[in-house]
Backbone as a printed PyTorch tensor [residue, N CA C, xyz], in Angstrom:
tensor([[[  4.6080, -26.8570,  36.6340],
         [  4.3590, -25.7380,  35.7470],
         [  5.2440, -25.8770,  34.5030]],

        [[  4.3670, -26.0200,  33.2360],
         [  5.0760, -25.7740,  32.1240],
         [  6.2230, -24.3380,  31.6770]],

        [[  7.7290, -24.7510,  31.4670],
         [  8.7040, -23.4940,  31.1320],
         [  8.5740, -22.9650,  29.9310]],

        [[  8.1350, -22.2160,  29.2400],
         [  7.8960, -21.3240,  28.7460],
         [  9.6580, -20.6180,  27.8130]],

        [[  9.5120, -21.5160,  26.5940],
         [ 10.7170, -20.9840,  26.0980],
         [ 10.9850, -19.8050,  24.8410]],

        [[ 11.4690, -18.7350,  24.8520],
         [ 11.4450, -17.9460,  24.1680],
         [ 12.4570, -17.8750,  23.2120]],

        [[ 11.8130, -16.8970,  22.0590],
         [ 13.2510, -16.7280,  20.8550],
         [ 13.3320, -15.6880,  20.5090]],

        [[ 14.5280, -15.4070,  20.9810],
         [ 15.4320, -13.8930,  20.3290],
         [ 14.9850, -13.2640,  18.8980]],

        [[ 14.7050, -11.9530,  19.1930],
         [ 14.2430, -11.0410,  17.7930],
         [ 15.7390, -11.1840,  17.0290]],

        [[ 16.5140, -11.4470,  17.3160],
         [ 17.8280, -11.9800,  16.1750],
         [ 17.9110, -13.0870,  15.7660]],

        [[ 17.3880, -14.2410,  16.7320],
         [ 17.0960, -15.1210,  15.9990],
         [ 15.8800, -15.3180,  14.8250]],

        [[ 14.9100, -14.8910,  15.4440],
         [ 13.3960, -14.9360,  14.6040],
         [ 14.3500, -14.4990,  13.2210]],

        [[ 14.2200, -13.1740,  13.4100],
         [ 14.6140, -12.6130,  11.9050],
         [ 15.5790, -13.0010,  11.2620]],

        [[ 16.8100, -13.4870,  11.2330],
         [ 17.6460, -14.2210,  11.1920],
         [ 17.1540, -15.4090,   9.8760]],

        [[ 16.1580, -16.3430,  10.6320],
         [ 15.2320, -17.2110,  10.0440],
         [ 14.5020, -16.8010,   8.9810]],

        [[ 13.9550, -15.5860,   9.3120],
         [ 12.7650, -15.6580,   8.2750],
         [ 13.7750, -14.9710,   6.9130]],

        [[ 14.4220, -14.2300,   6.9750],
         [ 15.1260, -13.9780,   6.5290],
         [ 16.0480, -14.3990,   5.4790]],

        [[ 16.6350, -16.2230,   6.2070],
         [ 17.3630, -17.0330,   5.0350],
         [ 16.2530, -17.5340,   4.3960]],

        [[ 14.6070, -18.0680,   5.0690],
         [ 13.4000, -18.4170,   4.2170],
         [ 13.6480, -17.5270,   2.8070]],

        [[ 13.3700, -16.1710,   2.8970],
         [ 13.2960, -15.1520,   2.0640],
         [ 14.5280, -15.7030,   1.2890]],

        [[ 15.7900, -15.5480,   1.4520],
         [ 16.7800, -15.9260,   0.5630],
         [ 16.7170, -17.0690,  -0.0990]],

        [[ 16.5000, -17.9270,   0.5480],
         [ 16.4030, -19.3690,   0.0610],
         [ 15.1990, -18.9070,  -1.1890]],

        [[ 14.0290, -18.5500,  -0.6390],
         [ 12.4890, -18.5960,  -1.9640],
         [ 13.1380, -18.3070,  -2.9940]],

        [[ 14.3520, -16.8840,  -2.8080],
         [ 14.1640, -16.0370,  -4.0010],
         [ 15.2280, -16.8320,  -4.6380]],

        [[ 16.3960, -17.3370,  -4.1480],
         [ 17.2460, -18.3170,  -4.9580],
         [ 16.7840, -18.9410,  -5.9620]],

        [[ 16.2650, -20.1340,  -5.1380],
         [ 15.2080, -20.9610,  -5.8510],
         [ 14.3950, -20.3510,  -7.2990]],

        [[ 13.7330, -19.2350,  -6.9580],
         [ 13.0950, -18.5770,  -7.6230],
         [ 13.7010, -18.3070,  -9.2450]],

        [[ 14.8470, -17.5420,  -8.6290],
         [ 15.6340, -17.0440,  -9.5680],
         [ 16.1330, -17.7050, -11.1390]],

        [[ 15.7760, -19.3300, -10.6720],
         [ 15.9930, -20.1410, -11.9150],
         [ 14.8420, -20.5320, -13.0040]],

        [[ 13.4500, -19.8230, -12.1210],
         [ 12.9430, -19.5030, -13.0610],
         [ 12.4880, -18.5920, -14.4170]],

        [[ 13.7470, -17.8050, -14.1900],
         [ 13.7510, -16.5500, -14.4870],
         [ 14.3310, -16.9620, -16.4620]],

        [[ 14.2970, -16.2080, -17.2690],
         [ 15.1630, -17.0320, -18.6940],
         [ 16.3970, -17.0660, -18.7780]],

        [[ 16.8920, -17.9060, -19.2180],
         [ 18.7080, -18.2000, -19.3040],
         [ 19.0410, -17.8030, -20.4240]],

        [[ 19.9210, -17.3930, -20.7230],
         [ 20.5210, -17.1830, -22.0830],
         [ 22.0160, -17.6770, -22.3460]],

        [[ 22.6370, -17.4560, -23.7380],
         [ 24.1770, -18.3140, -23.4230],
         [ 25.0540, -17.0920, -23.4410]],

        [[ 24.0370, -16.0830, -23.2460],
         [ 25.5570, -14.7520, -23.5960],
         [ 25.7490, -14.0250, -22.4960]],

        [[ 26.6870, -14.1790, -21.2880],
         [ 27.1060, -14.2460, -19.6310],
         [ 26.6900, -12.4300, -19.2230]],

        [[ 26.6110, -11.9280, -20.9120],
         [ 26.2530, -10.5070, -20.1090],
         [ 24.8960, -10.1810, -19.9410]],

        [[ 24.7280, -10.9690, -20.6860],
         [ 22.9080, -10.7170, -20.5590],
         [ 22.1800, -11.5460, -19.6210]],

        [[ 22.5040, -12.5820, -18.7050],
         [ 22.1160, -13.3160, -17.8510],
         [ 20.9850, -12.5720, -16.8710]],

        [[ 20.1650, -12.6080, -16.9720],
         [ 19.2470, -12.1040, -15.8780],
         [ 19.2230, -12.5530, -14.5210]],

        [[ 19.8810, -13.8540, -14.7180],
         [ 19.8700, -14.7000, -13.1950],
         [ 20.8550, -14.3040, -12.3560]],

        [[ 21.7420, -13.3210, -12.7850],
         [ 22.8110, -13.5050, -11.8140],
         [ 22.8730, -12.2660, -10.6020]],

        [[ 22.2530, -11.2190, -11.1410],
         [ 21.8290, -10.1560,  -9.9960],
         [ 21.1540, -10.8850,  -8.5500]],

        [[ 19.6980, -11.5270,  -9.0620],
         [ 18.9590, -12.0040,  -7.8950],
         [ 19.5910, -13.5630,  -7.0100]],

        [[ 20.8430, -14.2000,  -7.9600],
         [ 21.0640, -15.1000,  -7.6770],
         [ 22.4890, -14.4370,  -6.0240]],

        [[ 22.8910, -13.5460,  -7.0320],
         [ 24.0320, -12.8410,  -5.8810],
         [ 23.4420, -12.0630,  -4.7430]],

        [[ 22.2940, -11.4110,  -5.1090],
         [ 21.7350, -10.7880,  -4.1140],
         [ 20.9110, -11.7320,  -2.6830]],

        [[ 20.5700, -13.0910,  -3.4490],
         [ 19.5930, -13.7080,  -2.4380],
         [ 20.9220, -15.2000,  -1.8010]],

        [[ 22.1740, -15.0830,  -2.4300],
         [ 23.5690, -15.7670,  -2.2410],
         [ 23.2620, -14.8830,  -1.0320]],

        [[ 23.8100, -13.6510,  -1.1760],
         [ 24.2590, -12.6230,   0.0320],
         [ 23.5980, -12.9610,   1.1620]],

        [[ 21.6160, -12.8210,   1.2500],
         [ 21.1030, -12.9300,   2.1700],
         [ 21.0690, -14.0050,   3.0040]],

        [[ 21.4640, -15.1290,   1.9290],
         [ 21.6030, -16.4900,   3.1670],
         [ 22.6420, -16.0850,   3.7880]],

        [[ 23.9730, -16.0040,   3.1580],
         [ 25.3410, -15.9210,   4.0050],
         [ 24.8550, -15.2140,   4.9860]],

        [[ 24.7930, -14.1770,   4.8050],
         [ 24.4020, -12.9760,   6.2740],
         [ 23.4030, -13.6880,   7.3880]],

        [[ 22.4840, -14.2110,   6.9050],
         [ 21.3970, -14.6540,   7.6320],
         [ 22.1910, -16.1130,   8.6180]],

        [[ 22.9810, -16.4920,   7.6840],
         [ 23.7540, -17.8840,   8.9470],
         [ 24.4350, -17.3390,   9.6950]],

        [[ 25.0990, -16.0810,   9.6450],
         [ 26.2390, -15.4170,  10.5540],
         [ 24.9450, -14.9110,  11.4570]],

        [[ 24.0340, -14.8330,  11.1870],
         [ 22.9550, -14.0000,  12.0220],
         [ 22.3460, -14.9950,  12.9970]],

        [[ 22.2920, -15.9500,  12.4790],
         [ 21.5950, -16.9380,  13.0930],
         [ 21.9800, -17.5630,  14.1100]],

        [[ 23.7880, -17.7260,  13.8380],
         [ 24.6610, -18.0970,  15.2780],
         [ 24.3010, -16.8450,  16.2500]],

        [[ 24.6000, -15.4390,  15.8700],
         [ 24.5880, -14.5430,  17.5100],
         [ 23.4350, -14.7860,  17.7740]],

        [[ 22.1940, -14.9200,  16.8640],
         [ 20.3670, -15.3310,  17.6310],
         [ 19.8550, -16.1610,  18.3380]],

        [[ 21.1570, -17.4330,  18.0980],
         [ 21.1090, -18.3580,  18.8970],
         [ 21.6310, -17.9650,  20.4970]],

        [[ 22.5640, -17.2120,  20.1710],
         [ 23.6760, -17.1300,  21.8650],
         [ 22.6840, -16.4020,  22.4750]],

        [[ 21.8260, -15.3270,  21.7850],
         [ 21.3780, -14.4410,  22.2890],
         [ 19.7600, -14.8940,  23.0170]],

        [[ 19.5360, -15.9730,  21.9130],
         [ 18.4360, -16.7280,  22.6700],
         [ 18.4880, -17.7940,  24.2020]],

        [[ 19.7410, -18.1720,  23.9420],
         [ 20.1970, -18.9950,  25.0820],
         [ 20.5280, -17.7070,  26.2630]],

        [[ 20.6910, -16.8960,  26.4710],
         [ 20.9250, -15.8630,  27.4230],
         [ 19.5470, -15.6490,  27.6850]],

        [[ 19.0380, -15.3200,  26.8830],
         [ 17.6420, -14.9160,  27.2970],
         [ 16.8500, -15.4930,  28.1450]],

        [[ 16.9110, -17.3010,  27.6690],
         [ 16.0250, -18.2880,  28.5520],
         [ 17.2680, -18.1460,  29.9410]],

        [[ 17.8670, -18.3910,  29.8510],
         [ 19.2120, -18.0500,  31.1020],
         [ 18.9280, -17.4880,  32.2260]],

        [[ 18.4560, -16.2750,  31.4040],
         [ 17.8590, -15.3180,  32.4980],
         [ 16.7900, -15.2010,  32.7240]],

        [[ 15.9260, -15.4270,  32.4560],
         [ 14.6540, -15.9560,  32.9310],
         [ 14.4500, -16.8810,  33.9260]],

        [[ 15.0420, -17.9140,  33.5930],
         [ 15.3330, -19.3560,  34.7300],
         [ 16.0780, -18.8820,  35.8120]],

        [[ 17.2050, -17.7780,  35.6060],
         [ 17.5290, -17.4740,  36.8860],
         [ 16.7770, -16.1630,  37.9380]],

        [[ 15.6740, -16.0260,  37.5620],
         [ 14.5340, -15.1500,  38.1680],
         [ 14.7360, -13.5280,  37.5220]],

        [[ 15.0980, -13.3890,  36.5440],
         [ 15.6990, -12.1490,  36.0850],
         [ 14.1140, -11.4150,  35.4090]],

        [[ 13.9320, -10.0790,  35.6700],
         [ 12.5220,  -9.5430,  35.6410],
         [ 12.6350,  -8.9400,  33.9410]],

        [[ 13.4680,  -9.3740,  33.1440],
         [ 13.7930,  -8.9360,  31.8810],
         [ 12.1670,  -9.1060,  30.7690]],

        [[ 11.6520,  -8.5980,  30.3630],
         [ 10.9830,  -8.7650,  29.3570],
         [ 11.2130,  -9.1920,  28.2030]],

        [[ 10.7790, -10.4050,  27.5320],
         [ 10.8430, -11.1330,  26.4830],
         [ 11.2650,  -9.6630,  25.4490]],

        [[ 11.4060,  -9.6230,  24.3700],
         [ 11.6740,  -8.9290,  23.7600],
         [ 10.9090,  -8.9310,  22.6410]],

        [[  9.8770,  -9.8940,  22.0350],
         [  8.8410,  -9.9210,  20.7840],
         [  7.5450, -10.2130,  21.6730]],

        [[  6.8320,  -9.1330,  21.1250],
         [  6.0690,  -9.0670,  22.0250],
         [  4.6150,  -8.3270,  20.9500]],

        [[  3.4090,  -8.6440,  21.0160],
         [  2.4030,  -8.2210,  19.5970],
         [  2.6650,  -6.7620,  19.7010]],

        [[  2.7380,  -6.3110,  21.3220],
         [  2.9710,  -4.5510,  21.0760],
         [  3.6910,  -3.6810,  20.5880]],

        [[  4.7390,  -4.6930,  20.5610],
         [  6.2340,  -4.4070,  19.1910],
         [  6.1000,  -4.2400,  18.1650]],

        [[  5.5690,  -5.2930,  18.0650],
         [  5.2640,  -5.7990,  16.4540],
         [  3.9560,  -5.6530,  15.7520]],

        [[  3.3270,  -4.7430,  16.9030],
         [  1.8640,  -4.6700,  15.8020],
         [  1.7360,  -3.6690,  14.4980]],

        [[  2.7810,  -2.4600,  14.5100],
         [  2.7910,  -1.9980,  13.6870],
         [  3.2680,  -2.0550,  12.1430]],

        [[  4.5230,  -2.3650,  12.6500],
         [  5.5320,  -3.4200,  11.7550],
         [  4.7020,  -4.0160,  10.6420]],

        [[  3.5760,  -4.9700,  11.4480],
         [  3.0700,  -5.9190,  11.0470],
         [  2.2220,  -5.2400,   9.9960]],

        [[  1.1660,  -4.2350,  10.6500],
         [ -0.0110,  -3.8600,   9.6410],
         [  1.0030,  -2.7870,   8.7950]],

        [[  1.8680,  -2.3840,   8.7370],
         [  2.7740,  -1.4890,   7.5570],
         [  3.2760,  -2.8530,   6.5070]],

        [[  3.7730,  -4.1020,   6.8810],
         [  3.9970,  -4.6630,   5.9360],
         [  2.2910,  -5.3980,   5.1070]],

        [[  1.6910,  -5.1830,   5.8560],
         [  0.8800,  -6.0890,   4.7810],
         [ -0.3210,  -4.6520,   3.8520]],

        [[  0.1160,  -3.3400,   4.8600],
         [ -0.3210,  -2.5900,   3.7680],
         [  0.5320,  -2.0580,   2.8890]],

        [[  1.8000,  -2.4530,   2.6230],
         [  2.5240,  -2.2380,   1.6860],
         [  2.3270,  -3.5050,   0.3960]],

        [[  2.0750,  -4.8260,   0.9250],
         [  1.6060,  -5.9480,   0.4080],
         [  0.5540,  -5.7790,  -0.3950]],

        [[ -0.5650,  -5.1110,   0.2950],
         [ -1.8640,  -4.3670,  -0.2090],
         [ -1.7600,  -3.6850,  -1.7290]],

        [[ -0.8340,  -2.5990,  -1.0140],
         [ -0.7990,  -1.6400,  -2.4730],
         [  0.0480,  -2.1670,  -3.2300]],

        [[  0.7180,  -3.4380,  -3.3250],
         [  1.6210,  -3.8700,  -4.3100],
         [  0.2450,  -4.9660,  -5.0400]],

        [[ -0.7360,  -5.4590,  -4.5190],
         [ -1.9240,  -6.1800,  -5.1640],
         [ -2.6410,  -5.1880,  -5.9210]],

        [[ -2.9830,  -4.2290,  -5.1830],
         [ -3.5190,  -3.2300,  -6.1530],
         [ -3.2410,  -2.3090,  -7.0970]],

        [[ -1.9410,  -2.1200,  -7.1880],
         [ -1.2910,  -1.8060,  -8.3540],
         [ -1.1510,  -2.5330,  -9.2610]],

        [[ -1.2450,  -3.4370,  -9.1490],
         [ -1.5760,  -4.5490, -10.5090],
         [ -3.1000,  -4.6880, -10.9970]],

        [[ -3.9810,  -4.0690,  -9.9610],
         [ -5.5640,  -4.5200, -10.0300],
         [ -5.9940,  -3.3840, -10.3110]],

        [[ -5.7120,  -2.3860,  -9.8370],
         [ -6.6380,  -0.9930, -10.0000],
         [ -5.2200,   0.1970, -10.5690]],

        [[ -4.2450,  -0.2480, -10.3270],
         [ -3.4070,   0.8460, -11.6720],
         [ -2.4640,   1.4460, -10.7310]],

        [[ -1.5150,   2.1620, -11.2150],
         [ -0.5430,   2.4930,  -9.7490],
         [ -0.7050,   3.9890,  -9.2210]],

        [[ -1.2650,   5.2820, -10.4030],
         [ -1.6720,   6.0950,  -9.8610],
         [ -2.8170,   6.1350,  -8.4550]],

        [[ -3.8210,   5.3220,  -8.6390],
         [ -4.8370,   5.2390,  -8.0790],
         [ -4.3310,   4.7990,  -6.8740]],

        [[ -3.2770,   3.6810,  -7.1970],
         [ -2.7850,   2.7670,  -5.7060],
         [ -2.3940,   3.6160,  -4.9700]],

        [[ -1.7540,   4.3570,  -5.6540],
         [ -0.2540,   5.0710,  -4.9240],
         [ -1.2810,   6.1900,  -4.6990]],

        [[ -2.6870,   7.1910,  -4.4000],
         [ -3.0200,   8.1560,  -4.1550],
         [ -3.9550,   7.5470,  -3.1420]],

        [[ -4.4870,   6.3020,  -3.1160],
         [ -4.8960,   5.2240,  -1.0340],
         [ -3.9510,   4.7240,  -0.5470]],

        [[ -2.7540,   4.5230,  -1.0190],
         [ -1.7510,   4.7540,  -0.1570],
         [ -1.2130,   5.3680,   1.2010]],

        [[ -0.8080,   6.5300,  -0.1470],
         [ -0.4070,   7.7010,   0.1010],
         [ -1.7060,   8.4780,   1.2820]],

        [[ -2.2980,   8.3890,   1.2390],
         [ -3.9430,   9.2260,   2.1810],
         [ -3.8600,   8.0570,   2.9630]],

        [[ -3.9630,   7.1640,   2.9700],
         [ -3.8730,   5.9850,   4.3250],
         [ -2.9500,   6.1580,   4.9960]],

        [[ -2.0810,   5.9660,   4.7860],
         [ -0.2900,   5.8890,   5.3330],
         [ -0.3570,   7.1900,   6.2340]],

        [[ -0.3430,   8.1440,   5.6310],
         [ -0.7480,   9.6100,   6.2790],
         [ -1.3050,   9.6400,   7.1880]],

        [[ -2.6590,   9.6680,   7.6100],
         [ -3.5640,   9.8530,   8.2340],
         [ -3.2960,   8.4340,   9.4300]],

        [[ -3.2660,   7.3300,   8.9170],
         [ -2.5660,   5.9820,   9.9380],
         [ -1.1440,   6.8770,  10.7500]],

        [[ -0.6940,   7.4160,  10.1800],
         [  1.0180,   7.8340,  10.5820],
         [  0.3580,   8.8910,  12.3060]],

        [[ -0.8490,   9.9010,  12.3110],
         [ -1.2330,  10.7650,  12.8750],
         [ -1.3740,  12.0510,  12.4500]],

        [[ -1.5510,  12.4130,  10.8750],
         [ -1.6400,  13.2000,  10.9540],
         [ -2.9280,  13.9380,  10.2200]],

        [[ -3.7000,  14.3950,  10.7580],
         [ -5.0630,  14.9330,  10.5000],
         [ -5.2250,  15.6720,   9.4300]],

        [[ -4.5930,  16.6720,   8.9750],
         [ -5.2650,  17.8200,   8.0200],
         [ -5.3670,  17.5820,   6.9830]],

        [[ -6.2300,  16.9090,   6.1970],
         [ -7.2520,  16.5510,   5.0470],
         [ -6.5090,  17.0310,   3.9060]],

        [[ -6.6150,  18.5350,   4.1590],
         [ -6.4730,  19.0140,   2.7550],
         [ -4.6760,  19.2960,   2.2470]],

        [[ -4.0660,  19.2500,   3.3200],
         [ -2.4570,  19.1170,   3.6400],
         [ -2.1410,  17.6400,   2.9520]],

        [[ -2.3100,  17.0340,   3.6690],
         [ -2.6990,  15.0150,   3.2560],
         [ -3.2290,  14.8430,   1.3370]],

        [[ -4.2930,  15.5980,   1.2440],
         [ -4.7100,  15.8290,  -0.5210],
         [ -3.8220,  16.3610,  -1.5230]],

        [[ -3.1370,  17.8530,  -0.6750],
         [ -2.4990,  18.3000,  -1.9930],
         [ -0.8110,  17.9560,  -1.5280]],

        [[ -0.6910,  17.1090,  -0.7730],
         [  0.7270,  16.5190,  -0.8020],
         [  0.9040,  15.7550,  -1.5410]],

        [[ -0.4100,  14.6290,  -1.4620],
         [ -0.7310,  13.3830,  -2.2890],
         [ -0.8790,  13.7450,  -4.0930]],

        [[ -1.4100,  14.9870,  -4.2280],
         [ -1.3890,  15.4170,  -5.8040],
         [ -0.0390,  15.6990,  -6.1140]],

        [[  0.4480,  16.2080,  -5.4700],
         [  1.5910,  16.8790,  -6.0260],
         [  2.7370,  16.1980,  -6.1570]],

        [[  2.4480,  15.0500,  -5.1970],
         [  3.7010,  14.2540,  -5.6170],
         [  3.2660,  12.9350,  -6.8980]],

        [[  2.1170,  12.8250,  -7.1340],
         [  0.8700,  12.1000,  -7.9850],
         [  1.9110,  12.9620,  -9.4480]],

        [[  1.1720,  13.6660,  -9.2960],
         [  2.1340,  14.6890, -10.6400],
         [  3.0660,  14.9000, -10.8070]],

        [[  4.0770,  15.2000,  -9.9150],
         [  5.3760,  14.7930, -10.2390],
         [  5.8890,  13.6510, -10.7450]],

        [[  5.5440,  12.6500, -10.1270],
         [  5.7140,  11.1830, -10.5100],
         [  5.1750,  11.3000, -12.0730]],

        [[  4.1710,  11.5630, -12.2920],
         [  3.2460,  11.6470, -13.8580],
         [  4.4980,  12.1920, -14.4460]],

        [[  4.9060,  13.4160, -14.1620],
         [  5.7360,  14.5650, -14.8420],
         [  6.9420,  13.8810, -15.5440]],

        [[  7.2720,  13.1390, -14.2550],
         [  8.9300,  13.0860, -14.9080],
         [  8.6860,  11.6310, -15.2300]],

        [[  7.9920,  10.4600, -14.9280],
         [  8.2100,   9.4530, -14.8400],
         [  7.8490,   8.6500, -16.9040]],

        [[  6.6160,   9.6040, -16.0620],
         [  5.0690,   9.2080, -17.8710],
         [  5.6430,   9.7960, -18.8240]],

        [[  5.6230,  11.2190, -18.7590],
         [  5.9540,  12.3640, -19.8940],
         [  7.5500,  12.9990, -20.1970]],

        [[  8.4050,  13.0300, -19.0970],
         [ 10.0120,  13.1970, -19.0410],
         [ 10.6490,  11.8990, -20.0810]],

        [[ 10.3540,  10.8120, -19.0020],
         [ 11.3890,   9.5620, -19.2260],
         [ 10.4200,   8.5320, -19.9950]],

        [[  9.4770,   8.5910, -19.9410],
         [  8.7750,   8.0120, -21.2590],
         [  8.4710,   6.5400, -20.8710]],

        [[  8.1340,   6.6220, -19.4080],
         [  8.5640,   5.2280, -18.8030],
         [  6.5500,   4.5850, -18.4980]],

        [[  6.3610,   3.5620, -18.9140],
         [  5.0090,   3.1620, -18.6650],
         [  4.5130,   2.7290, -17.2420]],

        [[  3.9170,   3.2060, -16.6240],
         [  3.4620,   2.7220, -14.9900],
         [  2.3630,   1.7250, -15.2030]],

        [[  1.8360,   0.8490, -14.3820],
         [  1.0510,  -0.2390, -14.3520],
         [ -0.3470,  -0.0430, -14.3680]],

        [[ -0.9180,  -0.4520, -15.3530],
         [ -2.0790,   0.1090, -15.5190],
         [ -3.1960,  -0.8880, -14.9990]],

        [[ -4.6230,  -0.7930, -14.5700],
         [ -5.3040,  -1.1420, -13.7440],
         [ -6.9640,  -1.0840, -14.5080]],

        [[ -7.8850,  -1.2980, -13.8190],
         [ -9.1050,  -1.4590, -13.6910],
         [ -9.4620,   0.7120, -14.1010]],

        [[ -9.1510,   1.1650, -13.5870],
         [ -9.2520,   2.7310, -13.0590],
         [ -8.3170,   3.2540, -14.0960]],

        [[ -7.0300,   3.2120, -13.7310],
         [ -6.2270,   4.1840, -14.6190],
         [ -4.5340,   3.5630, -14.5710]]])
């Protein structure tokens, strides 16, 4: 019988994690350089995605110990449940890629619009039924955002196909 080896939710994330740091590093040099050290744009995302590797290698050693315990106990007949498992993670999962979603469509169809199928998805996905509770929560915070964001602070939101 094939053994069956598993990996620690500290390790997984751990990983994907320095991936993420590493992209945005990388990334970051594509960003424009300039010669005057205060105006550098690179150095926020360069310190911020610095940070996430460091953290992510200190993370990666306990994910390891923690993965080696895990198979440990398994091999020694221990009734422990793996710990990543789709029933864990199924939600997780469809919240990040509908957050992914409305970050595509705010560039495609405009951010009011995004942010008001969002906002009514998210809701109603979350459990909660009442339509018209769900509508004028979704306006009112629609307008507020308009209020202070558009007309207060004079600030331009992403405009779209719609609005």
């Amino acid at each position: 019988m094939k053994r069956v080896r598993y990996i620690h939710q500290d390790l997984l994330m751990a990983l994907i994690l320095l991936a993420f740091g590493a992209a945005f590093f990388i990334g970051s040099y594509y960003l424009p350089d300039t010669d005057v050290p205060v105006n550098n744009v690179r150095a926020f995302p360069q310190f911020a995605s610095g940070a996430l590797i460091i953290f992510s290698i200190f993370n990666i050693f306990h994910g390891w110990q923690a993965t080696k315990k895990l198979n440990a106990d398994l091999e020694n007949g221990s009734d422990k449940v793996p710990e990543i498992s789709w029933a864990k993670l199924k939600y997780p999962v469809l919240g990040f890629l509908g957050v992914l979603i409305y970050a595509i469509a705010v560039s495609v169809i405009g951010f009011f619009v995004s942010t008001m199928f969002f906002m009514v998805a998210s809701i109603w996905l979350l459990g909660y039924r009442k339509i018209w509770v769900i509508l004028t929560t979704t306006a009112g915070i629609e307008l507020f955002i308009y209020l202070l964001f558009v007309k207060f602070l004079c600030t331009r939101m992403p405009k779209g196909l719609l609005f």
